[in-house]
Rosetta silent file (secondary structure, phi, psi, omega in degrees, C-alpha in Angstrom):
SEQUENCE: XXXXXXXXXXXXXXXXXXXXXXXXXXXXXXXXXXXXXXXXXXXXXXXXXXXXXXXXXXXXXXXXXXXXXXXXXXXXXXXXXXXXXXXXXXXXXXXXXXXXXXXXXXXXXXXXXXXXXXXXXXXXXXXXXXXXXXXXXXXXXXXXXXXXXXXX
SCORE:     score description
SCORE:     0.000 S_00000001
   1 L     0.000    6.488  164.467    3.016    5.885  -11.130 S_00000001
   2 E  -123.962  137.127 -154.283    4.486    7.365   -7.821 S_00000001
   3 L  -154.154  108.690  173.789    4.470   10.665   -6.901 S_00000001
   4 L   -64.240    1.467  172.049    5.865   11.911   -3.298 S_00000001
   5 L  -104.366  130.939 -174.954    3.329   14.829   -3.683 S_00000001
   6 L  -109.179  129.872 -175.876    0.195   14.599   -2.140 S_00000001
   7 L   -82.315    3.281 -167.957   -2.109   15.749   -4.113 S_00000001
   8 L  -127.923  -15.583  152.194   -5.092   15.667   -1.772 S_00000001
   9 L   104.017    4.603  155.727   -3.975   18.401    0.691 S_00000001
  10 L   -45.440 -179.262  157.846   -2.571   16.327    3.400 S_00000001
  11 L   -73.670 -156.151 -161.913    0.873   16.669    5.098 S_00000001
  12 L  -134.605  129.787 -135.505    3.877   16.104    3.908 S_00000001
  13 L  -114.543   32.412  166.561    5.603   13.049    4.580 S_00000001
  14 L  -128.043   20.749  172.103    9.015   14.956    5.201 S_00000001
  15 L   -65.687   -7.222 -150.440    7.234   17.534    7.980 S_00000001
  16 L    40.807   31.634  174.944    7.940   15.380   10.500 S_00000001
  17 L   -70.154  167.934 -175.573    4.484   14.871   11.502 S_00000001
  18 L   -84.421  139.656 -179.211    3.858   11.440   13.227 S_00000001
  19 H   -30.695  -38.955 -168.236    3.802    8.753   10.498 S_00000001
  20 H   -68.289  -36.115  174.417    0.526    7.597   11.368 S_00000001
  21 H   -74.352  -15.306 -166.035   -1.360   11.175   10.138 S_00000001
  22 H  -123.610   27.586  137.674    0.059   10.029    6.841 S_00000001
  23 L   -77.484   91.777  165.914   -1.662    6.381    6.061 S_00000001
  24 L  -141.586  163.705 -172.032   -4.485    6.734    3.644 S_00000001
  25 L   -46.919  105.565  177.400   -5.647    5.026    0.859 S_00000001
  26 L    97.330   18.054  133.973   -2.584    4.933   -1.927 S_00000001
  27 E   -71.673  128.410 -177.040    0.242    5.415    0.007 S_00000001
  28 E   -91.643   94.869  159.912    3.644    3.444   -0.333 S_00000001
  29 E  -139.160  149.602 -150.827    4.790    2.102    2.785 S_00000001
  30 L   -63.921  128.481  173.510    7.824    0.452    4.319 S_00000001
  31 E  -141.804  156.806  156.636    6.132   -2.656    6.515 S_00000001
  32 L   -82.417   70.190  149.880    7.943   -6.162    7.439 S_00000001
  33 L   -33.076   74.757  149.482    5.109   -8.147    5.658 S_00000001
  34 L    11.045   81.080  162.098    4.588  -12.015    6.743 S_00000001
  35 L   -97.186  167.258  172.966    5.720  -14.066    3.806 S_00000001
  36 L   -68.749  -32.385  173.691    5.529  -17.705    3.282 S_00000001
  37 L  -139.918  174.747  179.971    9.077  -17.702    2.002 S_00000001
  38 L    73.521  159.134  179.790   11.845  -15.389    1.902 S_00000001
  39 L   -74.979  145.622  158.985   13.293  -13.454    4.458 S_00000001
  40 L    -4.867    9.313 -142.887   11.697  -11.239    7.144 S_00000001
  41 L  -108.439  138.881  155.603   12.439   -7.706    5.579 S_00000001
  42 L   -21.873  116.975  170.297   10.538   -4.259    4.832 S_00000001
  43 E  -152.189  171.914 -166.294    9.216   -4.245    1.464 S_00000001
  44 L   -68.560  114.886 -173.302    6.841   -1.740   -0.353 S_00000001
  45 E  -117.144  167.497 -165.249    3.434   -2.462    0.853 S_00000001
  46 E  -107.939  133.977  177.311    0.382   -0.888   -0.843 S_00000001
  47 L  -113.526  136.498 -157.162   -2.349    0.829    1.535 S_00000001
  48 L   -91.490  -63.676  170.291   -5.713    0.049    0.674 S_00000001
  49 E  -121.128  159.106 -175.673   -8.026    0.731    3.523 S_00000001
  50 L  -163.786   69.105  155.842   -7.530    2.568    6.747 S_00000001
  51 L   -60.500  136.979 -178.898  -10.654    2.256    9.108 S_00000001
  52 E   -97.209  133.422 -165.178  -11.678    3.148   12.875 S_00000001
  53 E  -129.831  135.821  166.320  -12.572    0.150   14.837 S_00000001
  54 L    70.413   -5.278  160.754  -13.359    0.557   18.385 S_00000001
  55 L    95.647   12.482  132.073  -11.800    3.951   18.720 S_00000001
  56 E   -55.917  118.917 -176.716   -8.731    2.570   16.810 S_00000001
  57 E   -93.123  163.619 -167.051   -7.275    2.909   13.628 S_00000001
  58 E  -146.006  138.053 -170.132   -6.695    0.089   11.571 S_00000001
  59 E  -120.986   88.945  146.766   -4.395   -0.109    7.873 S_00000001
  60 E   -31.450   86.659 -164.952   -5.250   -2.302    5.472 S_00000001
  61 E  -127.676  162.650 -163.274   -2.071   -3.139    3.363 S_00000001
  62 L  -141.696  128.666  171.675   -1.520   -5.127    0.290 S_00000001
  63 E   -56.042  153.187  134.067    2.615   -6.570   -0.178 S_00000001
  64 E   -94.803  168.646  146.798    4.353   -6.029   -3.588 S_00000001
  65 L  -150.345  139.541 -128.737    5.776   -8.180   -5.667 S_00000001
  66 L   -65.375 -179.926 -156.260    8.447   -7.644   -8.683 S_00000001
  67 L  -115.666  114.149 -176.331    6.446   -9.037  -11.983 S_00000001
  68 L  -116.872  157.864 -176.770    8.023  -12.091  -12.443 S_00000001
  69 L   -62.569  128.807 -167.519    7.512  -13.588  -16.268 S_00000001
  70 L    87.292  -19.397 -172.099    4.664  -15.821  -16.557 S_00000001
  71 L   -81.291  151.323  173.787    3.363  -15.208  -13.130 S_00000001
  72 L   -91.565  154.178  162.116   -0.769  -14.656  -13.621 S_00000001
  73 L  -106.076  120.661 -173.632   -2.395  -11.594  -12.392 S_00000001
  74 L   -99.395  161.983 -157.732   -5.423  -12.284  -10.268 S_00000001
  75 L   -64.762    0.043  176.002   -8.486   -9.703   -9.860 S_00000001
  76 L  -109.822   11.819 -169.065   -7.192   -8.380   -6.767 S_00000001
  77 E  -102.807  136.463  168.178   -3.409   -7.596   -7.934 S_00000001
  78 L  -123.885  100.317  174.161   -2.707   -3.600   -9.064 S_00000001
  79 L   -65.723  121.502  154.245   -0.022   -3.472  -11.447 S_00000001
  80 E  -129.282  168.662 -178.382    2.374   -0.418  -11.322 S_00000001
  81 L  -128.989  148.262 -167.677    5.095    0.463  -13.508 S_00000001
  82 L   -72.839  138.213 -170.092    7.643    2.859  -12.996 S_00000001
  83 L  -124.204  172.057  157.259    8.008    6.532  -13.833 S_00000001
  84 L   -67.173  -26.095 -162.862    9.546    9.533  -13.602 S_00000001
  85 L   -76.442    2.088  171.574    6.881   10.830  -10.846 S_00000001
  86 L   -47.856  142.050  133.157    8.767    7.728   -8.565 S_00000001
  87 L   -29.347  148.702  150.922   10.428    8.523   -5.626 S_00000001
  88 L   -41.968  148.007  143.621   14.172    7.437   -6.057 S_00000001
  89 L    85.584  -64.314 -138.437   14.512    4.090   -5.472 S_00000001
  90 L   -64.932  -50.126  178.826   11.298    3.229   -3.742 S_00000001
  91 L  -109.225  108.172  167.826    9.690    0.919   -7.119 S_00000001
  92 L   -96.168  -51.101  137.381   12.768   -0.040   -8.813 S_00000001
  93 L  -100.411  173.323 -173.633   10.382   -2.142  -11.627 S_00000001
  94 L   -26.148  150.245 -172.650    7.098   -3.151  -12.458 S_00000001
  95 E  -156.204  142.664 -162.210    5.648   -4.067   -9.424 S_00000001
  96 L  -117.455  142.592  172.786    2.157   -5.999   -8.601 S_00000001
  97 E  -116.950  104.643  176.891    0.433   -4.945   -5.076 S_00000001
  98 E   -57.371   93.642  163.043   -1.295   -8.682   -3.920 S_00000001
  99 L   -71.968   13.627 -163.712   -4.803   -7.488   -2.905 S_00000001
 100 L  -120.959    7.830  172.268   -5.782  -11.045   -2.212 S_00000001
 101 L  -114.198   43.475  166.231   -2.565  -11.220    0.217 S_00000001
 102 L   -53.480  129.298  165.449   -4.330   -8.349    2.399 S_00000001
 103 E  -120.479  149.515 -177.493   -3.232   -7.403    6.200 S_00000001
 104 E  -125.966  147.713 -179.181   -5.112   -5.462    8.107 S_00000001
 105 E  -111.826  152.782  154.793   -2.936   -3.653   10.977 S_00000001
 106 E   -52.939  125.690  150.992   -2.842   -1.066   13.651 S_00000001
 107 L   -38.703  -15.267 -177.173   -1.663    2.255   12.453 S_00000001
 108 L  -115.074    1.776  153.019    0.932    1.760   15.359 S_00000001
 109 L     7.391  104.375 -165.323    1.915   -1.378   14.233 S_00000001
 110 L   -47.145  -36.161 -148.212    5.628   -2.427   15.285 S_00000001
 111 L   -80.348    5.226  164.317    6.167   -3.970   11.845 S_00000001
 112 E   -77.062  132.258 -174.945    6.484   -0.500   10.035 S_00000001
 113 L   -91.308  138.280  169.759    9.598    0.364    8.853 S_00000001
 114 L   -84.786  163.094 -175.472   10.882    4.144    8.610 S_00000001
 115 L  -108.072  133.329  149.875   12.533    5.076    5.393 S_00000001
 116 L   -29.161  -68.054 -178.572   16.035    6.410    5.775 S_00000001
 117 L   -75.593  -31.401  170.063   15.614    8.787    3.551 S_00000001
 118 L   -98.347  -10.224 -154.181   12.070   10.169    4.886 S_00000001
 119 L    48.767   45.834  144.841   12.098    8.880    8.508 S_00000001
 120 L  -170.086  149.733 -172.603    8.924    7.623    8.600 S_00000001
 121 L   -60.025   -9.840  159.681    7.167    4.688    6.681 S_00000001
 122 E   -74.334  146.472 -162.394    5.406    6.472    4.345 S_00000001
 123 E  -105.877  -48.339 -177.494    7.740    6.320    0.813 S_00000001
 124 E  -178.407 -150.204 -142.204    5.203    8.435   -1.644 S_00000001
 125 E  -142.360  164.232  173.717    1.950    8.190   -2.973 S_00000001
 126 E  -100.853 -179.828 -167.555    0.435    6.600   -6.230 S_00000001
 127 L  -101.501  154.422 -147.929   -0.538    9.030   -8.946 S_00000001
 128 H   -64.994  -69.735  172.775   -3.810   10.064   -9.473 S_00000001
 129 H     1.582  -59.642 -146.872   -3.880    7.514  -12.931 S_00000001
 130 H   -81.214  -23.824  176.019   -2.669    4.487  -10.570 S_00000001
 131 H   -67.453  -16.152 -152.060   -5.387    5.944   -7.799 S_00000001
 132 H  -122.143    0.768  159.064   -8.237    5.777   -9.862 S_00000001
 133 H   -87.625  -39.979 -159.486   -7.192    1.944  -10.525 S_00000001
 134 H   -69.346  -33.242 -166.980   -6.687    1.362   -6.830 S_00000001
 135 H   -76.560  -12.002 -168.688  -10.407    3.172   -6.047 S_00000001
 136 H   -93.838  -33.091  154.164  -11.852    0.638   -8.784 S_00000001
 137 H    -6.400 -100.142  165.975   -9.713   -2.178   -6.894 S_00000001
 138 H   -34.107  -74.819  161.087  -11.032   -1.463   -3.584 S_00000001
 139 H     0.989  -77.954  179.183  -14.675   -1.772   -5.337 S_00000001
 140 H   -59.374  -44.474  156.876  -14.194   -5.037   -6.525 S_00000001
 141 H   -46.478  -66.601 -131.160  -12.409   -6.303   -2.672 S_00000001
 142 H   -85.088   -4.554  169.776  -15.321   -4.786   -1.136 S_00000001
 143 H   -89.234  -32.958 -167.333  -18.075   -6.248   -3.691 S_00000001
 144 H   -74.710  -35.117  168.257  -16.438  -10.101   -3.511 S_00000001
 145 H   -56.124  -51.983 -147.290  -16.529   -9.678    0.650 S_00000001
 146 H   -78.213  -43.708  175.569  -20.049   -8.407    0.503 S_00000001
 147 H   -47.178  -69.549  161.404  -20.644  -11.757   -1.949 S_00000001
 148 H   -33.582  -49.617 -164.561  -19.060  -14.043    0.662 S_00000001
 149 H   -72.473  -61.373 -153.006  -20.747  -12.350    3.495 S_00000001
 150 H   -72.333  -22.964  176.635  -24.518  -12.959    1.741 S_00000001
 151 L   -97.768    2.783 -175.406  -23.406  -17.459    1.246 S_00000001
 152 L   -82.368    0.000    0.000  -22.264  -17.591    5.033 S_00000001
């Protein structure tokens, strides 16, 4: 359900273009996420939205976390499971991306981590299958805000 080829006609996240040209919607990238517990570290965050605010860009990202047995999946969590189209490494198992633990960031954002292996914080991409979850995703975020919005 990951596939370092972008399929959409962008760059290439080993050109060595700046990182930043390569955050759109369904892209895997290394950020130091804010948790409640656990330590401080890079982990595979999911990018959701990626909006200009003010003549700024701004990244929406949603954390993963491994599928632990028993845990429920709420309407804003996008399950993926692993493939061959992975990157090495990048999803080592099933993996849930918390939309309801959404950050939204700067594209220039300190807290991105470069990948080793790519230099730059993008890891790969999801596959069109796992894209065409994430665009019905993004739907439902952006209908439950709109809900919210209409009781304040």
């Amino acid at each position: 359900m990951l596939d370092t080829t972008d399929l959409r006609g962008g760059a290439d996240t080993r050109s060595g273009a700046p990182p930043t040209l390569e955050l759109r919607p369904g892209a895997i990238v290394a950020f130091r996420f804010p948790m409640e517990v656990g330590p401080d570290t890079a982990r595979p965050c999911l990018v959701l939205e990626v909006a200009f605010h003010a003549g700024k860009r701004f990244v929406t990202l949603a954390p993963d976390i491994s599928l632990l047995p028993g845990r429920r999946r709420g309407p804003f969590d996008l399950k993926i499971t692993p493939s061959a189209a992975m990157q090495g490494g990048v999803l080592t198992g099933p993996t849930v991306f918390l939309g309801a633990k959404r950050l939204i960031v700067s594209d220039r954002n300190s807290r991105f981590a470069r990948s080793p292996d790519v230099g730059a914080p993008v890891l790969g991409w999801l596959t069109p299958e796992a894209m065409n979850r994430l665009q019905a995703l993004r739907r439902r975020i952006r209908d439950a805000v709109r809900c919210a919005q209409g009781r304040a």
